[in-house]
C-alpha positions in Angstrom: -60.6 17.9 -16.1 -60.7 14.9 -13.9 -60.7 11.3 -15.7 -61.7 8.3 -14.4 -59.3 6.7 -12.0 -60.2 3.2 -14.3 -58.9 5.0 -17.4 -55.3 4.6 -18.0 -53.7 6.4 -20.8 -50.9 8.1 -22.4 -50.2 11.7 -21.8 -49.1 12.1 -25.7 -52.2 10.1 -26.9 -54.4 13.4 -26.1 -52.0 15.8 -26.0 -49.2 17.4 -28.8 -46.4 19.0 -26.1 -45.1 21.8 -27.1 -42.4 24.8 -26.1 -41.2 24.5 -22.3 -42.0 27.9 -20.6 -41.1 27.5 -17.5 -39.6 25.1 -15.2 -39.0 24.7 -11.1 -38.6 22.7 -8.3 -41.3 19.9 -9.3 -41.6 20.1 -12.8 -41.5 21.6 -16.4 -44.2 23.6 -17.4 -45.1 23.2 -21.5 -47.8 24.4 -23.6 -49.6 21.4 -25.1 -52.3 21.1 -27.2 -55.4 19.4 -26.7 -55.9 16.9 -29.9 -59.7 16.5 -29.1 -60.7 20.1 -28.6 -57.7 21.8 -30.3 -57.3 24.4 -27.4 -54.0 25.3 -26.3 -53.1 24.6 -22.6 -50.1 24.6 -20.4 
């Protein structure tokens, strides 16, 4: 999803982060899930 550049927010205020699954050179990659829509995305 793209947000609007105006928006500032915290990545915890939309999302619940969950298990790492992976990691690598730039970054950790963890499931989250979505509070609003309650789909779980990585």
């Amino acid at each position: 999803a793209i947000l609007d550049a105006t928006q500032i927010c915290n990545l915890e205020d939309g999302y619940l982060l969950g298990e790492q699954l992976e990691w690598g050179q730039f970054g950790v990659i963890r499931s989250c899930l979505d509070k609003l829509t309650g789909k779980i995305i990585a």
